[in-house]
Backbone as numpy.savetxt, mean C-alpha at the origin, in Angstrom:
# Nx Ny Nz CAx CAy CAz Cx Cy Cz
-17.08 47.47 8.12 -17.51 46.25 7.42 -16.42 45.18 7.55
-17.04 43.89 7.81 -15.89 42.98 7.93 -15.82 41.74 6.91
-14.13 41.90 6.07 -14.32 41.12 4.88 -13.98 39.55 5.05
-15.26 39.12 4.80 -14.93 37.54 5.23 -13.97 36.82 4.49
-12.53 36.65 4.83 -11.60 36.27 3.51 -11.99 34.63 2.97
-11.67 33.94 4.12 -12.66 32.68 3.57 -13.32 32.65 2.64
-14.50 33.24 2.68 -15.78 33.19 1.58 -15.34 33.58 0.25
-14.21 34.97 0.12 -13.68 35.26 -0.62 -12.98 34.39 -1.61
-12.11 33.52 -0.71 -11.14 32.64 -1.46 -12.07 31.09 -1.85
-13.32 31.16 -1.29 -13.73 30.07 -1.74 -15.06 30.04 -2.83
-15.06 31.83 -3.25 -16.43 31.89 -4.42 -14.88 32.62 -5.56
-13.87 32.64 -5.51 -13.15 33.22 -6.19 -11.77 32.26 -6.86
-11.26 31.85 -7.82 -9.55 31.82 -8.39 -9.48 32.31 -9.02
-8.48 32.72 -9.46 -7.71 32.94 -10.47 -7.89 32.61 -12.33
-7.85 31.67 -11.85 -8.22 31.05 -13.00 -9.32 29.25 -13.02
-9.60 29.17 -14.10 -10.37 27.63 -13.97 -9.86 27.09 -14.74
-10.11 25.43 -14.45 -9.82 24.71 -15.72 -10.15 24.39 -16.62
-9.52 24.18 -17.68 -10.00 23.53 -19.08 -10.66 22.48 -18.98
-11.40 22.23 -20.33 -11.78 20.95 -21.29 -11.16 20.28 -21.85
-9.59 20.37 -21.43 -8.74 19.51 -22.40 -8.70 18.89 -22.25
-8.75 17.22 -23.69 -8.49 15.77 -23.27 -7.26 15.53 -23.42
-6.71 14.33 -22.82 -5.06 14.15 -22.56 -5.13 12.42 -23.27
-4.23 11.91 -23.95 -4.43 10.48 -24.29 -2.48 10.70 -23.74
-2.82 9.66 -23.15 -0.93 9.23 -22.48 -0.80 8.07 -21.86
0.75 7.56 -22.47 1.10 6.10 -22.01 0.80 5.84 -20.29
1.10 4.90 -20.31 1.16 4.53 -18.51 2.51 5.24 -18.17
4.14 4.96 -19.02 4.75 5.39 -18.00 4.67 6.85 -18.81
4.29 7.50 -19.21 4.06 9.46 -18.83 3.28 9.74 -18.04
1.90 8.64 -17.74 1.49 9.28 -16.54 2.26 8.50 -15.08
3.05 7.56 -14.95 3.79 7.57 -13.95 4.81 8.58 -13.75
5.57 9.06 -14.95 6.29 10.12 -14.60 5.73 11.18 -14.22
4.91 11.73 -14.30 3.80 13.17 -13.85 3.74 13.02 -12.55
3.32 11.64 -12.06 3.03 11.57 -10.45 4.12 11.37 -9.61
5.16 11.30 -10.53 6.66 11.36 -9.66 7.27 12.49 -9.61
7.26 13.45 -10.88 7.47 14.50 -10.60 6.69 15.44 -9.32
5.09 15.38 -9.94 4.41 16.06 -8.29 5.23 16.10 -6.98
5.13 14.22 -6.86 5.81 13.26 -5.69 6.99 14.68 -5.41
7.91 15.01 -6.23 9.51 15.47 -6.35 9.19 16.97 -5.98
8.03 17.34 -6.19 7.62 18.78 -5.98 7.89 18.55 -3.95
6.70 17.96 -3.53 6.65 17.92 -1.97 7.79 17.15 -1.26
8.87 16.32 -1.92 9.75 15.62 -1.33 10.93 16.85 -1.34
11.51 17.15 -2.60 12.40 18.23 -2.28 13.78 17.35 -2.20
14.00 16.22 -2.66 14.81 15.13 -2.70 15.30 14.55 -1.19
14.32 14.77 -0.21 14.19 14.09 0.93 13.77 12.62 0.32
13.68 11.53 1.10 13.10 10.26 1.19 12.13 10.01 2.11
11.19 9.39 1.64 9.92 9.24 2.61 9.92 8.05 3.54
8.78 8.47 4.33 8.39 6.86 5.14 7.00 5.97 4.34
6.93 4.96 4.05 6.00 4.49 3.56 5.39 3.20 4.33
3.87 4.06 4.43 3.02 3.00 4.96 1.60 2.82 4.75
1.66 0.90 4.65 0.79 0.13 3.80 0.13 -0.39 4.96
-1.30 -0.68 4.20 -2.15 -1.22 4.57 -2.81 -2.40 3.92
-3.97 -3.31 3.88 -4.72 -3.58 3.33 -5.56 -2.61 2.66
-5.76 -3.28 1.27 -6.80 -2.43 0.47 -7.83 -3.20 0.16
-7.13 -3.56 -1.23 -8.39 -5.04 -2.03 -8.62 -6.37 -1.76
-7.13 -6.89 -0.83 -7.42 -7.86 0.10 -7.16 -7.82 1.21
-7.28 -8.93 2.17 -6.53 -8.42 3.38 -7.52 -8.76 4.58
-7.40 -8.95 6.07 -8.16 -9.32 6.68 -9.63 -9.56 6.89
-10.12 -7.82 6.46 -11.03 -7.64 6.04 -11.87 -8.23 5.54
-11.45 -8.38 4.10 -11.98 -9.12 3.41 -11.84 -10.64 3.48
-11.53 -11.23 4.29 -11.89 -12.64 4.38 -12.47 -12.89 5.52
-12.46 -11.49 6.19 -13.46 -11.58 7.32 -15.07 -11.75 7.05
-15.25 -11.05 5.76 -16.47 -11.01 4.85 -16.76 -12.33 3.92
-15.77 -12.71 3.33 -15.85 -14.00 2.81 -16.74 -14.80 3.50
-15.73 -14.99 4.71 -16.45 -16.58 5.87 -17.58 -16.05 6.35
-17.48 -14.94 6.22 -19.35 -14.26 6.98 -20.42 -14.96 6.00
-19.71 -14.75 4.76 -21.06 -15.10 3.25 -20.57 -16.06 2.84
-19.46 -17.48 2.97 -19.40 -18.56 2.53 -19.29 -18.26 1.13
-18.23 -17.25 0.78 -17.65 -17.36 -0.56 -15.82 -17.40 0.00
-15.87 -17.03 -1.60 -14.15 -17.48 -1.80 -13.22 -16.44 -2.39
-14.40 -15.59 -3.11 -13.38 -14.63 -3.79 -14.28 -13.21 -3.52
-13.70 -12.10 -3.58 -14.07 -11.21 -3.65 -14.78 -10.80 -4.85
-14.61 -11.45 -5.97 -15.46 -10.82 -6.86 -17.12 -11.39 -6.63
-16.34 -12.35 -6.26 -18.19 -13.21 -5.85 -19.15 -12.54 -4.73
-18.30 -11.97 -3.96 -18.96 -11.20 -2.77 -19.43 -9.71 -3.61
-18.40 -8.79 -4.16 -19.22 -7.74 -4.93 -20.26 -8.45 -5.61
-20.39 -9.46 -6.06 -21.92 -9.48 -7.29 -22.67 -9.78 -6.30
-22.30 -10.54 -5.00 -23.55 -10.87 -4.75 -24.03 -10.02 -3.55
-23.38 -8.96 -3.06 -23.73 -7.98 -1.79 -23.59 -6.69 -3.05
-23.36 -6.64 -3.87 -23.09 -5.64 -4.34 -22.01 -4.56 -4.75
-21.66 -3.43 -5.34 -21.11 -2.35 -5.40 -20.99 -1.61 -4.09
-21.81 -0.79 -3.68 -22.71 -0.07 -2.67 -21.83 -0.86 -1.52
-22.41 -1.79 -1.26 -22.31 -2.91 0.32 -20.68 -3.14 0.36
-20.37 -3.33 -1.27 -18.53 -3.50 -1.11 -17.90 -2.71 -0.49
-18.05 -1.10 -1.38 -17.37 0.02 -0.82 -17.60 0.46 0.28
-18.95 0.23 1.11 -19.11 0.63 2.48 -18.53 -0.04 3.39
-18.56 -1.62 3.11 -17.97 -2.45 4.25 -16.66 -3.13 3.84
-15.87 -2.82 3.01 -14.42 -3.23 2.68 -13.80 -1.73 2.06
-13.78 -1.25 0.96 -13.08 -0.36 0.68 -13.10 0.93 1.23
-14.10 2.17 1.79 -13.91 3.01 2.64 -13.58 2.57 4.14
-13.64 1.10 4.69 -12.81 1.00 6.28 -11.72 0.78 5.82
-11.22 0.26 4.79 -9.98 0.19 4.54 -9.12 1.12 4.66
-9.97 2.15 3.48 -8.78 3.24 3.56 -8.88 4.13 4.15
-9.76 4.17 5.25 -9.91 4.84 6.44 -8.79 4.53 7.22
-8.88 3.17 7.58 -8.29 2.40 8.36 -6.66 2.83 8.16
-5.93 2.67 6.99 -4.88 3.48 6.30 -4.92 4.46 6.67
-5.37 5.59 6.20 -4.95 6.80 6.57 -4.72 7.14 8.05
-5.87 6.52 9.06 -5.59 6.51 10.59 -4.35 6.26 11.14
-3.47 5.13 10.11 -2.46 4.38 10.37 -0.88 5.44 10.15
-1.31 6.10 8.67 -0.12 6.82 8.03 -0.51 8.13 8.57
-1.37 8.63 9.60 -1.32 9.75 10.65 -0.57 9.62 11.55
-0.90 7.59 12.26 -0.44 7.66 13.59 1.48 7.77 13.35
1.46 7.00 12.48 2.99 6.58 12.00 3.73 8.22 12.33
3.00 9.18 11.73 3.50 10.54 10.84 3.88 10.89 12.78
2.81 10.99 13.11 2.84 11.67 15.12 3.71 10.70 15.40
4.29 9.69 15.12 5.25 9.05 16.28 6.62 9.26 15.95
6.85 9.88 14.92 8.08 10.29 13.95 7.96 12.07 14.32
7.15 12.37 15.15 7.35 13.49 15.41 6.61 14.61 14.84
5.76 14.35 13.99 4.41 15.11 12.97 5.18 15.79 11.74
6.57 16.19 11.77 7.26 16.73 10.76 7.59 16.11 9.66
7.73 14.30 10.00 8.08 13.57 8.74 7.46 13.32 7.57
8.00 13.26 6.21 6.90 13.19 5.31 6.58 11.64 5.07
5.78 11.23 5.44 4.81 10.13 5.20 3.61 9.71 4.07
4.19 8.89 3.32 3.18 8.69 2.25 2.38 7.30 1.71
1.26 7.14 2.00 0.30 5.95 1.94 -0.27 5.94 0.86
-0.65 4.56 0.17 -1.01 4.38 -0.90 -2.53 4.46 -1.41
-3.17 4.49 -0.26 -4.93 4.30 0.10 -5.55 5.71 -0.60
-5.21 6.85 -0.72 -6.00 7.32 -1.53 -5.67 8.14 -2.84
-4.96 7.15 -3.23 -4.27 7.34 -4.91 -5.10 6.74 -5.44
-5.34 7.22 -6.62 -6.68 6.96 -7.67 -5.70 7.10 -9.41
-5.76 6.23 -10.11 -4.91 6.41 -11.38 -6.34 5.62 -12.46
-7.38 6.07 -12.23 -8.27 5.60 -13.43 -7.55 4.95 -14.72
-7.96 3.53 -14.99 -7.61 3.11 -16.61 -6.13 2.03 -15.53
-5.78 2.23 -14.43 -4.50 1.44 -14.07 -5.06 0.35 -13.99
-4.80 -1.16 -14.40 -4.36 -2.38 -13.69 -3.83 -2.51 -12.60
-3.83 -3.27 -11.81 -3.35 -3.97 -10.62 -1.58 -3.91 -10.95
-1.53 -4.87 -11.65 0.09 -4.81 -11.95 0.75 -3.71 -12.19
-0.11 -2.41 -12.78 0.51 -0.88 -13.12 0.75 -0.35 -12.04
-0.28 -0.30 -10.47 -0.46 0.49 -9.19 0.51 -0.38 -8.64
1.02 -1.88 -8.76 1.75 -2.07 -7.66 3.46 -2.08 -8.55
3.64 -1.65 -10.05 4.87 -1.30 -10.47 5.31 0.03 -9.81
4.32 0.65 -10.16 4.36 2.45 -9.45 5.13 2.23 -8.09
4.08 1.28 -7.25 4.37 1.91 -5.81 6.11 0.77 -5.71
6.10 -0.03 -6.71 7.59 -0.17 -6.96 8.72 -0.08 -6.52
8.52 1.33 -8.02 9.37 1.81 -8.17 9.69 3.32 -6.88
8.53 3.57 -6.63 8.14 4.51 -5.42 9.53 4.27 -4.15
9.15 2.72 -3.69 9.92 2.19 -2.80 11.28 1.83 -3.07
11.67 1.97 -4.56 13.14 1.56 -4.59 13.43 2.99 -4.93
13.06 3.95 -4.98 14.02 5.30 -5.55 13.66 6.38 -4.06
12.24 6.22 -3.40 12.04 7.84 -2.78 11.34 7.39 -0.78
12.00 6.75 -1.21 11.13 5.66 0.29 12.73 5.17 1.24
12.70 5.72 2.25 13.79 5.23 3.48 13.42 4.19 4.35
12.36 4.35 5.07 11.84 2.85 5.61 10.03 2.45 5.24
9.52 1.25 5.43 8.64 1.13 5.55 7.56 0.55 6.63
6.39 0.86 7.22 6.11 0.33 7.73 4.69 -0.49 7.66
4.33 -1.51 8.29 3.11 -2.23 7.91 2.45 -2.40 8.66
1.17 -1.84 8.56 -0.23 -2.20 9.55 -0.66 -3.70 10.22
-0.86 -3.37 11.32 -1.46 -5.14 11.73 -2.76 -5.90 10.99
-1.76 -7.06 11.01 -2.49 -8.17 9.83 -1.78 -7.75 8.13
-0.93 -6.85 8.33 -0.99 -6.85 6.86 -0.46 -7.98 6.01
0.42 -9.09 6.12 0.61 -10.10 5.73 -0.48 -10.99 5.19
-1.90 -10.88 5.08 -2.87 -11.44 4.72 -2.98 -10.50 3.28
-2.55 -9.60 3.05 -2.66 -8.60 2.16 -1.69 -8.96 0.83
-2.30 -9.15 -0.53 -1.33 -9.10 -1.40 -0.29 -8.13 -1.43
-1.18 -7.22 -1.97 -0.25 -5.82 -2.01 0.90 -5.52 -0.82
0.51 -5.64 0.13 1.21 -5.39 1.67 2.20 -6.40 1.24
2.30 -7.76 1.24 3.28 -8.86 0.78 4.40 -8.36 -0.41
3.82 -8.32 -1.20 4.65 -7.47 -2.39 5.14 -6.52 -2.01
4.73 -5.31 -1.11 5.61 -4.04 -0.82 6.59 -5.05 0.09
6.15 -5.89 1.20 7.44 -6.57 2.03 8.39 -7.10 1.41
8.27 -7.35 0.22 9.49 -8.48 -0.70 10.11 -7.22 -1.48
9.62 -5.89 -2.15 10.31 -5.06 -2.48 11.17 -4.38 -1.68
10.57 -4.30 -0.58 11.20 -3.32 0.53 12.48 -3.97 1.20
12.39 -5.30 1.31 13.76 -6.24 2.05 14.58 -6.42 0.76
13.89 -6.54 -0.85 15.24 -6.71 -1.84 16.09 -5.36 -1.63
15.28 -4.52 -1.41 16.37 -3.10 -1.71 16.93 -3.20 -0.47
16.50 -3.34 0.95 17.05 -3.12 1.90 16.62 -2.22 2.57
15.44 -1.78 2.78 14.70 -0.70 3.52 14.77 -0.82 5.10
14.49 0.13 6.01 14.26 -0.63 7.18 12.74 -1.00 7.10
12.20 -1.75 7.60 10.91 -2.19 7.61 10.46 -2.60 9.12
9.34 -1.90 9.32 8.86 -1.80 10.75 6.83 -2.58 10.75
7.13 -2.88 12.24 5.09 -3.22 12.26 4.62 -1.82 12.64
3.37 -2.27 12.98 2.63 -1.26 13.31 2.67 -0.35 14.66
3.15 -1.03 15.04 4.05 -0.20 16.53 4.85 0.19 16.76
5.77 0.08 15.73 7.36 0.93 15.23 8.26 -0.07 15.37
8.33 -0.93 15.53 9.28 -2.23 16.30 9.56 -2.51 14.68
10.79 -3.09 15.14 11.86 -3.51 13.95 11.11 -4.68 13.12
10.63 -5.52 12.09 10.38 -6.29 11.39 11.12 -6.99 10.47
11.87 -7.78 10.84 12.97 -8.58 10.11 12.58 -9.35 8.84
13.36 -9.47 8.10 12.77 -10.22 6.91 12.69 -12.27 7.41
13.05 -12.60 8.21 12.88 -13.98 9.00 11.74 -13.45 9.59
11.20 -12.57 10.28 9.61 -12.53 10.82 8.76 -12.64 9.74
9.06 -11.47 8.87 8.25 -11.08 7.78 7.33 -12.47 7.02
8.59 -13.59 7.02 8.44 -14.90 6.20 7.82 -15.46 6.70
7.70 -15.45 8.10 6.64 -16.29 9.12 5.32 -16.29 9.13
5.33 -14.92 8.80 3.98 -14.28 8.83 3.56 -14.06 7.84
4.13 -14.66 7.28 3.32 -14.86 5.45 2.97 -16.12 5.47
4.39 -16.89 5.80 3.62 -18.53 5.86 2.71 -19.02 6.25
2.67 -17.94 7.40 1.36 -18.66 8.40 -0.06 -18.62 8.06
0.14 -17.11 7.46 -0.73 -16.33 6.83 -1.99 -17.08 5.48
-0.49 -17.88 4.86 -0.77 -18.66 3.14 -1.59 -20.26 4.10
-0.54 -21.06 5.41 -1.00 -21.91 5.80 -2.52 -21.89 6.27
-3.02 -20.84 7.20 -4.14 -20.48 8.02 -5.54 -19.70 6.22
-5.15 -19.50 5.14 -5.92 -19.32 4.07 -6.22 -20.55 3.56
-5.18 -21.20 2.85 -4.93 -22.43 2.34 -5.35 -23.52 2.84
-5.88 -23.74 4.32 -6.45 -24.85 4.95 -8.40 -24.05 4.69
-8.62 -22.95 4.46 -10.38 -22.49 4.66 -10.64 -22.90 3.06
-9.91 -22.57 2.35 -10.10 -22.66 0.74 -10.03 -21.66 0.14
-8.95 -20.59 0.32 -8.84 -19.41 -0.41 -7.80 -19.24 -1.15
-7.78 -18.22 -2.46 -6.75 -18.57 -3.56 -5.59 -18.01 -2.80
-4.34 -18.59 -2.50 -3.03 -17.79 -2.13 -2.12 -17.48 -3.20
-2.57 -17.54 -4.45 -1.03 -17.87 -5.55 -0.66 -16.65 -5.65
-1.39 -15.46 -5.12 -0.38 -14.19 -5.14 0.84 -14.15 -4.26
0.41 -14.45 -2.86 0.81 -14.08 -1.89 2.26 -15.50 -1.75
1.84 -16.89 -2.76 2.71 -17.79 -2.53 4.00 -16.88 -3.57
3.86 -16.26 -4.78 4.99 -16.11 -5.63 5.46 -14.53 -4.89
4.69 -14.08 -4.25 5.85 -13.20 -3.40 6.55 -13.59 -2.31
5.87 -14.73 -1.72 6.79 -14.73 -0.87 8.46 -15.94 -1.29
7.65 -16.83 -2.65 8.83 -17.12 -3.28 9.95 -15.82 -3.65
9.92 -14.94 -4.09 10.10 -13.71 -4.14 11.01 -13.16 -2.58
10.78 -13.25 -1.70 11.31 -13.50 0.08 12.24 -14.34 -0.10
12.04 -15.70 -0.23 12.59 -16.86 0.11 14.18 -16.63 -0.63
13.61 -15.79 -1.76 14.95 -15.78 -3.14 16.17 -14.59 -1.74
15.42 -13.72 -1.74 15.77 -12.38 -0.70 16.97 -13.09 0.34
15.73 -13.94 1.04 16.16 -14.84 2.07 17.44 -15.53 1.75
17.51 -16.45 0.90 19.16 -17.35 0.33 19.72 -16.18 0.16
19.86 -15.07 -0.53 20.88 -14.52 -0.94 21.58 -13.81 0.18
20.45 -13.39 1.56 21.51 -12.88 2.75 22.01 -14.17 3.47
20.92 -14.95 3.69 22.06 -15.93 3.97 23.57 -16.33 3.42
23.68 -16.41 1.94 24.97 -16.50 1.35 25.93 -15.54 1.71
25.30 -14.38 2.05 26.50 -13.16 1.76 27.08 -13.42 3.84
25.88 -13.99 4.44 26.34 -14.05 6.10 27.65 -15.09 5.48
27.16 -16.54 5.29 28.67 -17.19 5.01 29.93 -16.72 4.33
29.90 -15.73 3.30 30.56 -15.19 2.50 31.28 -14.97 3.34
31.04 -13.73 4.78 31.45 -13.15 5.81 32.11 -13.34 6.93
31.70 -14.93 6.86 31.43 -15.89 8.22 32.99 -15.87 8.56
């Protein structure tokens, strides 16, 4: 007789889980997901790589298709359903394809960690991008960014965290990404939005946020000079 172990391990555990409800601050459940994080890191440092999620090419590719302006206007008026099919699952498809290819060009051994399919129910916007933060200033060695990501809030904000601390920061092809490119390609980014009619004031106070980055290496080059 032959024992199918598979089948075994997948009509069988150990144990199941509870019904227990949990009520907890934001930062106890950020600490929980850092600890996990500390379980698979092993006090190595990761590579981190971003994509577009909630904004980002994509989605203003959809905008000018439907002659709106904001994304919330496009969910009410294509829907839930139509959102997640044609912006949020290519997205984070699109991501994960990205933080595979990254992982194989580093040799398949490196640990690589993307933000696309973290789920923190009850988070704000401002809570997911403190997290991924603090993520990038304590457990993160370089970062890298998908093409187009400069149209991306989030992506913008990880670029202005990642050059204050000093990360290396790479494109999507592994090539070096300087914080003088980085700025270009935001500007251009805010200029080429800002002339169709789309809101930039995220993407303008991070990259004020750059600019601050920006004077202060400049000062320390003269300091040097």
């Amino acid at each position: 007789m032959t024992i199918d172990r598979n089948q075994i391990t997948a009509d069988m555990s150990f144990d199941s889980a509870s019904d227990s409800k949990f009520t907890r601050q934001y930062r106890e459940e950020v600490e929980m997901v850092f600890s996990g994080l500390d379980c698979a890191l092993v006090d190595e440092k990761a590579v981190y790589c971003t994509s577009e999620l909630t904004t980002g090419a994509r989605l203003y590719a959809a905008l000018r298709e439907h002659q709106l302006k904001t994304k919330d206007e496009l969910r009410k008026q294509m829907g839930k359903d139509w959102y997640n099919a044609n912006l949020w699952e290519p997205n984070i498809k699109a991501a994960m394809e990205f933080a595979k290819s990254v992982r194989s060009a580093l040799g398949g051994r490196t640990m690589v960690i993307t933000p696309s399919p973290f789920t923190a129910p009850g988070w704000s916007q401002p809570e997911y991008l403190a997290f991924w933060e603090t993520l990038l200033r304590t457990r993160i060695r370089s970062a890298w960014f998908n093409h187009n990501w400069q149209f991306s809030n989030s992506c913008t904000f990880e670029f202005a965290v990642a050059q204050h601390v000093g990360l290396s920061t790479l494109d999507h092809e592994g090539n070096a990404l300087g914080l003088l490119a980085g700025v270009k390609l935001v500007e251009d980014a805010i200029d080429q939005l800002d002339s169709e009619g789309f809101d930039t004031a995220r993407q303008r106070e991070y990259l004020k946020s750059l600019s601050v980055v920006r004077d202060q290496a400049g000062r320390k080059f003269a300091d040097t000079d």
